[in-house]
C-alpha positions in Angstrom: -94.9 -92.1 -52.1 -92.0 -94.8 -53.0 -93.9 -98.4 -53.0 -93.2 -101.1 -54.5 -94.0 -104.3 -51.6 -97.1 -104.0 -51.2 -100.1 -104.0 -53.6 -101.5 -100.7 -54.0 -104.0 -98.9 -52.1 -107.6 -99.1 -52.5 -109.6 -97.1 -54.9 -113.0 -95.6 -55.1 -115.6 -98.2 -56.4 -119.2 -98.4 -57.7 -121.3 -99.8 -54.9 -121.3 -103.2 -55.2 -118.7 -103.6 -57.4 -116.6 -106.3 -54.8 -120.0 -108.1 -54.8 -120.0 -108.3 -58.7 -117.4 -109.9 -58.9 -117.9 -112.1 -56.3 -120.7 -113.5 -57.7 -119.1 -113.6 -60.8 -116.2 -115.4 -59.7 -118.7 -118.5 -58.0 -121.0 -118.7 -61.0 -118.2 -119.1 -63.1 -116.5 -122.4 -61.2 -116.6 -125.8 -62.7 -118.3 -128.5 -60.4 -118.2 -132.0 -60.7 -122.0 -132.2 -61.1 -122.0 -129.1 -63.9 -119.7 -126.8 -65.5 -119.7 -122.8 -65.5 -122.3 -121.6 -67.9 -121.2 -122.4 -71.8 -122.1 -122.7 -75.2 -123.9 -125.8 -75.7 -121.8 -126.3 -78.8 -119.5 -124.2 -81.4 -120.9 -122.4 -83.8 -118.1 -122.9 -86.2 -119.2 -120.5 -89.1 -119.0 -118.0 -86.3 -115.5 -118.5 -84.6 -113.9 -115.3 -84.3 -111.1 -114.6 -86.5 -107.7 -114.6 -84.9 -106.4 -111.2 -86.8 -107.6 -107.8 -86.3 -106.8 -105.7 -88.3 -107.6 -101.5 -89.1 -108.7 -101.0 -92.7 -107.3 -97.6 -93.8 -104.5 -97.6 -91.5 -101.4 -97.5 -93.7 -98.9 -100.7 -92.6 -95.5 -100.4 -91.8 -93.5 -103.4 -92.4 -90.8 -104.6 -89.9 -87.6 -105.7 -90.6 -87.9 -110.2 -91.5 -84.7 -110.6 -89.3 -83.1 -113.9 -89.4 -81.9 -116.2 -86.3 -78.2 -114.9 -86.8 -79.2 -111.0 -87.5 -78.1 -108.7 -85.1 -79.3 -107.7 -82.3 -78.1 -111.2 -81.1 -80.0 -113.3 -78.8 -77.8 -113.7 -75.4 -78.2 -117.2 -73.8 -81.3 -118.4 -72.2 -79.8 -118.1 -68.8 -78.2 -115.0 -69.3 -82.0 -113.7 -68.7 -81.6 -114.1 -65.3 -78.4 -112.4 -64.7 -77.8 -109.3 -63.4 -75.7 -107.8 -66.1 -75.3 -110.4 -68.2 -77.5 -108.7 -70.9 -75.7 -106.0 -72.9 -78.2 -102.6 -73.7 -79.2 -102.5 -77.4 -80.6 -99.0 -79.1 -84.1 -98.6 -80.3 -84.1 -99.3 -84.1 -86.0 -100.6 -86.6 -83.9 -103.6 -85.9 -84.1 -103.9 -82.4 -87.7 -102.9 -82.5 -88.5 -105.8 -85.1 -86.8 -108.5 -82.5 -88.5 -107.4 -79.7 -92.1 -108.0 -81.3 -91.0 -110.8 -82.9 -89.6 -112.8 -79.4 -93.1 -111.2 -77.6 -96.4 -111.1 -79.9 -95.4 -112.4 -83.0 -96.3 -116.3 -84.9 -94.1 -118.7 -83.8 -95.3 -121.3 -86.0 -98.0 -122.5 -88.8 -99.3 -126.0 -87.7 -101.5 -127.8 -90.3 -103.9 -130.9 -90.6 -105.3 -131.6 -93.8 -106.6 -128.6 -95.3 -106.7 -126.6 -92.4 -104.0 -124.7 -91.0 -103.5 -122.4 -87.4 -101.0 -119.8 -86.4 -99.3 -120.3 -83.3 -97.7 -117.3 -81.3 -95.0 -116.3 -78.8 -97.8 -115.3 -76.6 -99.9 -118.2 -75.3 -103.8 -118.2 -75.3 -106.3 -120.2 -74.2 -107.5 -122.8 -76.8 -105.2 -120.8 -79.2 -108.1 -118.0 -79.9 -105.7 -114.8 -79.3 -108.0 -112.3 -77.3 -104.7 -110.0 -76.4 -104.3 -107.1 -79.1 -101.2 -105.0 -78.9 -100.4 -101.4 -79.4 -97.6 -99.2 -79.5 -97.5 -95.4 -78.7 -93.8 -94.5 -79.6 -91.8 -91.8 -81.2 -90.4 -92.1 -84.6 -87.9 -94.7 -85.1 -85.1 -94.1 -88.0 -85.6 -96.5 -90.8 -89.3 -97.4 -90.2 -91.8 -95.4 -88.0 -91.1 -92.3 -90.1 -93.5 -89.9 -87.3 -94.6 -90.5 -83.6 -97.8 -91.9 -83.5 -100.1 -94.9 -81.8 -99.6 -97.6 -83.7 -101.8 -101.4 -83.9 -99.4 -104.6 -84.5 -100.5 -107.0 -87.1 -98.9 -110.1 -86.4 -99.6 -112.2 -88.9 -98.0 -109.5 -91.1 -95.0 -108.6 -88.5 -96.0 -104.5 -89.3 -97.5 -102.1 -87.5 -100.5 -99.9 -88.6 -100.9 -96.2 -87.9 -103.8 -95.7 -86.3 -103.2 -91.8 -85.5 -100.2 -89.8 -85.6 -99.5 -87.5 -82.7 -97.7 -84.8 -82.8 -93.9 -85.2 -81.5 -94.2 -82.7 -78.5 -97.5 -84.5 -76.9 -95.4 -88.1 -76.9 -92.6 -86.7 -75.4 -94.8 -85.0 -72.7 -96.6 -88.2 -72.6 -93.6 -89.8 -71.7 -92.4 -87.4 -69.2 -91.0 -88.6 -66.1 -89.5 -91.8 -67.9 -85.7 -92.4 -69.1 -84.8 -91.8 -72.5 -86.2 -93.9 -75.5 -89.0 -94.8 -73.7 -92.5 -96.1 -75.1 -95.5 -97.5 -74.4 -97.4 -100.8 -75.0 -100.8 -101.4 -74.4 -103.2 -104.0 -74.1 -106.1 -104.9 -74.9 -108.5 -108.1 -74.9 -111.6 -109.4 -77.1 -113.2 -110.9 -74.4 -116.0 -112.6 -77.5 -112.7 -114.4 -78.7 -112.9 -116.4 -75.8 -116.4 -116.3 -75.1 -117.5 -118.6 -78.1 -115.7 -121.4 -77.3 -115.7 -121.2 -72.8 -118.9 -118.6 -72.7 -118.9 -116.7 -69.2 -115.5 -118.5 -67.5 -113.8 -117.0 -70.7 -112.9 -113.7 -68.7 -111.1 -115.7 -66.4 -109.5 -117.2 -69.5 -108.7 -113.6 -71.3 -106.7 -112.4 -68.2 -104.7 -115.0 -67.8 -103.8 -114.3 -71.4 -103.1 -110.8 -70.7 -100.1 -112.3 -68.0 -98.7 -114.3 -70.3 -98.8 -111.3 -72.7 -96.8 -109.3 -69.7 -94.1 -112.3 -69.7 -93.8 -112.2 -73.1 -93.0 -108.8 -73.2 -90.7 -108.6 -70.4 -88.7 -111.5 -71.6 -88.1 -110.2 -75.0 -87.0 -106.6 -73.2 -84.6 -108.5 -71.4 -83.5 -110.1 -74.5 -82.4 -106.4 -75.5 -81.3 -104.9 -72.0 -84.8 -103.4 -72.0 -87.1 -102.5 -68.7 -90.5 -103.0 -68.8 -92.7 -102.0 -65.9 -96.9 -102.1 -65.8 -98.3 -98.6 -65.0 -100.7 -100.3 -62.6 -102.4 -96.8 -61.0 -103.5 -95.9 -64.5 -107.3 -95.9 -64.7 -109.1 -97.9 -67.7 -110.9 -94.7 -69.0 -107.0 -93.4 -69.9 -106.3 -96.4 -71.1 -108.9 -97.0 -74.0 -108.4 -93.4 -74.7 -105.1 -93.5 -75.7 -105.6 -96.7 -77.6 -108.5 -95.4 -79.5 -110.2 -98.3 -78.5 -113.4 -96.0 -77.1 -114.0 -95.1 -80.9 -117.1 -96.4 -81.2 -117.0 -94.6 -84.8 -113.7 -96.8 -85.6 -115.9 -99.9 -83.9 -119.1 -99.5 -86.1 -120.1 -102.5 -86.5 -116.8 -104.4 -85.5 -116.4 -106.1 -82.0 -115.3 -104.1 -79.4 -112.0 -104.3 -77.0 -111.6 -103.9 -73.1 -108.6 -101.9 -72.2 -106.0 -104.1 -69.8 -102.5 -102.4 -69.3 -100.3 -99.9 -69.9 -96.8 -101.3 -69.6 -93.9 -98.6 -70.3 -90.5 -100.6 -72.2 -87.1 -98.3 -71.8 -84.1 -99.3 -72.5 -81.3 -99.8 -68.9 -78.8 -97.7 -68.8 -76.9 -100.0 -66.2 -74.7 -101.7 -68.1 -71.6 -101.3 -66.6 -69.8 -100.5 -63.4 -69.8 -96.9 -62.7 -74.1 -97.3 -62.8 -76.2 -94.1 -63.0 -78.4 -93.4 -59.4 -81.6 -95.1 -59.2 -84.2 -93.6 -60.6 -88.3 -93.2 -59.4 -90.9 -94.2 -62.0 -94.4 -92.9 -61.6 -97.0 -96.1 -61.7 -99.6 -93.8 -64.0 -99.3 -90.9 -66.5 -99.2 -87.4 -65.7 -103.5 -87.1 -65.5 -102.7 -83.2 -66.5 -101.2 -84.2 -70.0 -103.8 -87.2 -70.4 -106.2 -84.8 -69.7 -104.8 -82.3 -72.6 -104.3 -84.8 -75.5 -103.1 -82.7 -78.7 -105.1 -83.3 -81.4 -104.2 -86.5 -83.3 -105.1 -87.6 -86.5 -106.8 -91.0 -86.7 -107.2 -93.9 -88.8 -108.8 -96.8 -89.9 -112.1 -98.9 -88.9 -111.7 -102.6 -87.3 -112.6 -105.3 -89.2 -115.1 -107.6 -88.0 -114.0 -110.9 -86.5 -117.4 -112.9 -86.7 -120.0 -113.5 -89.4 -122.6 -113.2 -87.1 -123.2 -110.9 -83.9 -121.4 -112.3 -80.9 -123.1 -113.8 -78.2 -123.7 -112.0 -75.2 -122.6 -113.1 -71.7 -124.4 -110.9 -68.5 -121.6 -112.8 -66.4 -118.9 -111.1 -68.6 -120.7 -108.1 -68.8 -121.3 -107.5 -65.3 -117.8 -108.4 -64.4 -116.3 -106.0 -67.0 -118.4 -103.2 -65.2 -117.3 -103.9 -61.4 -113.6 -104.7 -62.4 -113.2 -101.2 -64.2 -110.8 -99.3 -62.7 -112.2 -95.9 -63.4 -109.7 -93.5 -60.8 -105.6 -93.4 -61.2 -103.2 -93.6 -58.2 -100.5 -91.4 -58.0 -97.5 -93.4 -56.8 -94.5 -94.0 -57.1 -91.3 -97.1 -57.8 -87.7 -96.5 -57.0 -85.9 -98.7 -59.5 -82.4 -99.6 -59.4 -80.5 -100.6 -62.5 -79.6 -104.0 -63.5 -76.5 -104.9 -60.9 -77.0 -108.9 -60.8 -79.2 -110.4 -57.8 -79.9 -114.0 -59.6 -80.2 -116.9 -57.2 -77.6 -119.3 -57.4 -79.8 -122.0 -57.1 -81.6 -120.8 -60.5 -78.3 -121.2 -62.0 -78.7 -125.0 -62.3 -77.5 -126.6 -65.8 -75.0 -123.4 -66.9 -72.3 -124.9 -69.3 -71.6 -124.6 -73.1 -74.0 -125.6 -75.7 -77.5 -124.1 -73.8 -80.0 -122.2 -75.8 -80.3 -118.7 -76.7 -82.7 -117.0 -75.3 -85.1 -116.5 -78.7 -84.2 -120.2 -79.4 -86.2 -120.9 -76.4 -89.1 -118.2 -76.7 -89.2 -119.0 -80.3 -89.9 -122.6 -79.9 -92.6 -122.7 -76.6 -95.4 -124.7 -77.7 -98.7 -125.5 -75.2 -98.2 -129.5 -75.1 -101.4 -131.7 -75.3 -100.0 -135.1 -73.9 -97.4 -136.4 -72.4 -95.2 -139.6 -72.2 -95.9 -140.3 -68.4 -92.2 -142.0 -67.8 -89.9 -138.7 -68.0 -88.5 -137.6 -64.8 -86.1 -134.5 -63.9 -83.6 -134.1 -61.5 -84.3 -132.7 -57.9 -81.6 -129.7 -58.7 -83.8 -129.2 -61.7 -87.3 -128.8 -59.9 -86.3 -126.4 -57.2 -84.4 -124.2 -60.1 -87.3 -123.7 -61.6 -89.6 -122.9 -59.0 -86.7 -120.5 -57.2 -87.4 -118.3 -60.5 -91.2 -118.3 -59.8 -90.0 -116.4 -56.4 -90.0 -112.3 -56.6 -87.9 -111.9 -53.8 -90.0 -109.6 -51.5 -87.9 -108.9 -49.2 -85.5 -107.0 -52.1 -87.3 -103.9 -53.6 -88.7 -103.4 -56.9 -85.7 -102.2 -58.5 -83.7 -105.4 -57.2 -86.4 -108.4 -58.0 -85.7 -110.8 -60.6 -86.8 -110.4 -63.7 -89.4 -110.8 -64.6 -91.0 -110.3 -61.5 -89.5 -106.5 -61.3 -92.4 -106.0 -64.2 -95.0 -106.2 -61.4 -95.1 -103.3 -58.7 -97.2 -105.4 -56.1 -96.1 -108.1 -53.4 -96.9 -111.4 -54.8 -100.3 -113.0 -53.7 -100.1 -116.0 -55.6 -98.9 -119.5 -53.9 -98.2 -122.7 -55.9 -99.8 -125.9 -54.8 -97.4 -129.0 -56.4 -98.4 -132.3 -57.5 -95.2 -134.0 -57.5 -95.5 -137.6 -59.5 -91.9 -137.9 -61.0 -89.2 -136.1 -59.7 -85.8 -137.9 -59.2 -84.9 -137.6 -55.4 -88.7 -136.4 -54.0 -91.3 -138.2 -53.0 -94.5 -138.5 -55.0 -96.8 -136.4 -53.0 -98.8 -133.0 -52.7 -96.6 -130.1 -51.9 -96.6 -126.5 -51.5 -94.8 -123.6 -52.1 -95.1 -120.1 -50.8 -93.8 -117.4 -52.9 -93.9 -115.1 -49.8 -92.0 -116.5 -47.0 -94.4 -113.7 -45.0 -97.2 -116.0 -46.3 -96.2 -119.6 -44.8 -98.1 -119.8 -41.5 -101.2 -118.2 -43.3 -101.3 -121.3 -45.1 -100.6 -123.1 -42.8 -103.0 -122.6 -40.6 -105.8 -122.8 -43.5 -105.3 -126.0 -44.6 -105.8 -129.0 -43.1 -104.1 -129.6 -40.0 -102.9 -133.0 -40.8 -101.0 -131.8 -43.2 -96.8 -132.3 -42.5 -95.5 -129.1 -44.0 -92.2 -130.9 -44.1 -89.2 -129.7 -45.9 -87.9 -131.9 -48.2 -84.6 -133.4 -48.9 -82.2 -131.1 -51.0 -84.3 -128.2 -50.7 -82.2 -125.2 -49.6 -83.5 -122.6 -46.9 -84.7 -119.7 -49.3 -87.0 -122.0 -51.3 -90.1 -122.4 -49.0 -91.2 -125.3 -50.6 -93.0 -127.9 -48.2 -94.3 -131.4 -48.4 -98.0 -131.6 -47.0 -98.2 -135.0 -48.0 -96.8 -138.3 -49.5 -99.1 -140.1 -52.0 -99.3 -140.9 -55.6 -101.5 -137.9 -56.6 -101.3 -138.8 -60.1 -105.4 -139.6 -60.8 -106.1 -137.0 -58.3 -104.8 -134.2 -60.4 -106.1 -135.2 -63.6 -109.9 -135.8 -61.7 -109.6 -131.7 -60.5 -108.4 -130.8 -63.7 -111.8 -131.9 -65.3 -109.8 -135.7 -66.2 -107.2 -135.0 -68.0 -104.3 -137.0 -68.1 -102.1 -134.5 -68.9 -102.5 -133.6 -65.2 -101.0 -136.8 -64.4 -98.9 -137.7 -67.2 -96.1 -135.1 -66.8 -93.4 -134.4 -64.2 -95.5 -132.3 -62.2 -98.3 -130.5 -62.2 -99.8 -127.1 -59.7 -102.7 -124.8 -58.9 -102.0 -121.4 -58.5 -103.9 -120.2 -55.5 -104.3 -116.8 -54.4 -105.2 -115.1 -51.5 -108.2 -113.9 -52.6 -110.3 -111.7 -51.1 -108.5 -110.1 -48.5 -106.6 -108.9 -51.6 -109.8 -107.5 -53.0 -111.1 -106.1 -50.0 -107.9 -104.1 -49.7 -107.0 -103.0 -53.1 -110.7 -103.0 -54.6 -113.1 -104.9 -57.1 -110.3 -103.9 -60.2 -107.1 -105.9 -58.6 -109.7 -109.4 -59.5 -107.8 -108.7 -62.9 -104.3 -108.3 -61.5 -104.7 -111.6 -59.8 -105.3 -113.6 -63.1 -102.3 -111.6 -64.7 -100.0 -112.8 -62.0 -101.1 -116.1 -63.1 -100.5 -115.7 -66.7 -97.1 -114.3 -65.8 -96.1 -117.4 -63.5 -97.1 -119.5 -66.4 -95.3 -117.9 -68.7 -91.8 -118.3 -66.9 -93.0 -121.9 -66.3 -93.5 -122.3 -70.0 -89.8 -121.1 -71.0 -88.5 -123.0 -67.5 -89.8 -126.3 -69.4 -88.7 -125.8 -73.1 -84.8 -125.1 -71.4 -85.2 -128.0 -69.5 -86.1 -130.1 -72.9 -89.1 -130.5 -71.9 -93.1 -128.9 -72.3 -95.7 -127.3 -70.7 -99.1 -126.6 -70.7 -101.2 -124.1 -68.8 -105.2 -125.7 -67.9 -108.3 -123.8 -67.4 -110.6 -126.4 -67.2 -110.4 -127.6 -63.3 -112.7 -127.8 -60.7 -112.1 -124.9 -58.5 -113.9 -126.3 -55.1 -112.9 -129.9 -55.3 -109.0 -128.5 -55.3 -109.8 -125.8 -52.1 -111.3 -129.0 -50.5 -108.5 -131.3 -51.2 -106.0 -128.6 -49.7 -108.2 -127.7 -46.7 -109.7 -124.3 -48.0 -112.8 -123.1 -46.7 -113.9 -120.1 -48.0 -112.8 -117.2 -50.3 -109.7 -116.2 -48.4 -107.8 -118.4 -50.7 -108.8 -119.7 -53.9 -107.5 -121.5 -56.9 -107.4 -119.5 -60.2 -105.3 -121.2 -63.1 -103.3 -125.2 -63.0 -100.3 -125.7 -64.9 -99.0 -129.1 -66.0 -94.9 -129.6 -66.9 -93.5 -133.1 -69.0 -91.9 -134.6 -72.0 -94.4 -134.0 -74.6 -95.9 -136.5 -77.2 -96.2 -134.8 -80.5 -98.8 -135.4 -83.2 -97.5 -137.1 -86.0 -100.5 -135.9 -88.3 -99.8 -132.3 -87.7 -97.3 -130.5 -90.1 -95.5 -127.4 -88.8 -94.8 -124.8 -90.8 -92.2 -121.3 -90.7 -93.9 -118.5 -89.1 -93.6 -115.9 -92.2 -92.6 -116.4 -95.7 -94.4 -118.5 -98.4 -95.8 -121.3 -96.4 -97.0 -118.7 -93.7 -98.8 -115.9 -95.3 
């Protein structure tokens, strides 16, 4: 069948799975009279190490490509253009630029004597539970043989972990344009766990979504497509990664599988475009099923002195959220002819970032000045590129929103303190004009749902009410300030479990990802604006539903996101990503 509006269709659970989760989901929310269930304190000498690698595995370095080595970075903006990317080959090159813009260090920061890596991809409390893998064919100049391979980023390299023979990657690949490959991802869910114990699941899938923006943008950077395979069933996915080895585990920590995301480069470049083309959401189960023989290699190292400590929450909700059968469907994607909003267009002119000058310099901020305000034109640009556009298919949705093959269920709930033009106040905004009036109708019926001055019609952005909300967000968002300190801040809510009910126990994943994806366009929105963001998993989840009406599990709040001018810590140094002071 051809989808690509709706959000799958259901598949065959263990019973009792939807209840799993659940009860997972309740145990795990912050209240204001106790907090999900958590490590008492850190057990320093056992924090998990940030860097897994595969001893064995022979390392391929990638190209060190400077800022001016080609393949160029186009303009920030041009990102969100239809055609305003030109298509660049798979090489090592172009390869090398696409990790390095997606999962790669962005920085060293240092106090004292101790020093932290930063990366392109955001994580929660900077603990990195997302590990990456590529199953590609051979690349002239540095993947000498087809193969799945591990990326190390504090080394920028990849290491083979088992070499496939060329015919079983190309039939692999079947179905899917030229050059295609596949990237997969993983999480080590103990990462998170020692610091946030059993809410860390949440954590490590909003990490995954911010993984999937990171690797869309950088596509785009190249006039790449990326799309998740989101029917492929997690028992495929380990497989291929290897990561079901408990021989290559012995001892080590273990990883969940997460996505299978398939990166091809557009072939609609110009103006005589090629027809549009139907993607399959999963791979072939036949040739999954009849792996050739591959040649592994390497064990994992461990990441923690000690043995990790266990979480039943976790564990149970890893259990009912495995998505052990594939669906068989099917996208229609249309190549890239320009459907960008003008109202996302805000601020074009001479002397704007490039597009890796902006990924490149994303940083989580950890206060902010509380004066800085932005324009009104500013505000509704960047929540117009939140919006996938539902009513335009798959193959015609922004990026990066034509990454996800499901109708959006997430909404943003605005706290509005300092925008020129607006109102301070609690606002709301609908990323599915289809989902207006079901929000309206659960949330308090005081409420105004007012449109506000400047907005234009295919923004559905609405004012519930005009207050100062500025010690009101930072009280839900467990008392911080940086809450309140910024231009704005939002909780994500989804509709919950009507979702669930109708796609099954494994879309409670998918919902977090859509998250981490929203936050990761809101990240790169901020840092173009000259300003910072910061995404905040600490809240407390039924004080927010209260404050917006809510009563029960039809909608609920899953991540909040906070946007200002930063305040930077003079005591911290910051250091190059690779080279001398880096490695």
């Amino acid at each position: 069948m051809k989808t690509g509006t709706g959000t799958g269709t259901g598949t065959a659970q263990a019973p009792g799975s939807l209840d799993r989760v659940l009860r997972y989901h309740q145990q795990t929310k912050h209240r204001f009279f106790r907090y999900a269930p958590g490590p008492g304190s850190l057990d320093w000498a056992n924090q998990p190490d940030p860097f897994r690698r595969y001893e064995g595995a022979a390392l391929v370095a990638l190209p060190r490509l400077r800022a001016g080595d080609a393949p160029a970075s186009p303009p920030y903006e041009d990102l969100f253009r239809g055609g305003g990317v030109a298509r660049t080959a798979p090489t090592a090159a172009s390869l090398s630029r696409f990790l390095e813009c997606s999962l790669a260090i962005s920085a060293w920061k240092q106090a004292g004597t101790v020093r932290w890596a930063l990366r392109i991809n955001p994580s929660s409390g900077n603990l990195h539970p997302t590990e990456a893998y590529l199953l590609i064919d051979r690349i002239e100049g540095v993947l000498r043989a087809p193969g799945l391979y591990h990326y190390a980023p504090r080394e920028h390299a990849l290491e083979l972990r088992a070499e496939w023979p060329r015919a079983g990657v190309k039939a692999l690949l079947q179905g899917f344009p030229p050059g295609a490959f596949l990237v997969g991802l993983s999480s080590v869910h103990w990462r998170e766990a020692w610091k946030y114990g059993e809410r860390a699941f949440r954590y490590c899938q909003h990490d995954v979504g911010h993984a999937l923006g990171s690797l869309r943008f950088a596509a785009r950077m190249l006039g790449w497509r990326t799309l998740l395979l989101n029917g492929q069933d997690d028992d495929t996915v380990a497989s291929l990664l290897g990561i079901d080895r408990d021989e290559d585990f012995a001892g080590a920590e273990h990883e969940h599988p997460d996505a299978l995301v398939v990166i091809w480069p557009d072939a609609g470049t110009g103006l005589a475009l090629p027809e549009p083309i139907s993607l399959p959401l999963c791979l072939d189960g036949v040739v999954t099923r009849d792996v050739p023989p591959r040649v592994w290699h390497g064990k994992a190292n461990r990441l923690s002195q000690d043995e990790p400590v266990r979480w039943a929450g976790i564990e149970e909700v890893e259990a009912a959220c495995w998505k052990s059968q594939q669906e068989r469907s099917v996208v229609e994607l249309r190549h890239d002819t320009g459907t960008v909003q003008a109202a996302a267009d805000a601020g074009n002119g001479p002397g704007l970032p490039s597009a890796a000058q902006v990924i490149r310099q994303r940083r989580s901020a950890t206060a902010f000045d509380g004066t800085t305000s932005i324009p009104a034109d500013r505000f509704f640009a960047m929540l117009t590129r939140t919006l996938p556009r539902v009513e335009h298919d798959l193959g015609h949705r922004p990026v990066p929103w034509d990454a996800l093959p499901w109708a959006p269920t997430i909404d943003l709930a605005l706290f509005v303190h300092r925008v020129d033009g607006l109102a301070p106040g609690l606002y709301m905004l609908a990323r599915d004009p289809a989902g207006v009036e079901p929000l309206r109708r659960a949330t308090y019926k005081e409420y105004a749902w007012s449109v506000p001055p400047g907005r234009t019609d295919d923004l559905p952005l609405f004012l519930l009410q005009q207050a100062d909300v500025r010690d009101l967000a930072a009280q839900l968002c467990c008392g911080q300030r940086i809450a309140a300190d910024g231009v704005f801040s939002l909780g994500m809510v989804t509709r919950f479990e009507p979702s669930l009910r109708r796609c099954g126990a494994w879309f409670y994943r998918r919902l977090f990802w859509e998250t981490g994806l929203i936050g990761q366009l809101l990240y790169l929105e901020a840092e173009a604006a000259g300003l910072r963001a910061t995404g905040i998993g600490c809240f407390f989840d039924d004080p927010v539903h209260q404050v917006l009406g809510l009563g029960d599990l039809t909608f609920q709040s899953l991540y909040h996101f906070a946007i200002g001018a930063a305040v930077d810590d003079s005591r911290l140094t910051v250091l190059p990503p690779y080279g001398r002071a880096g490695e």
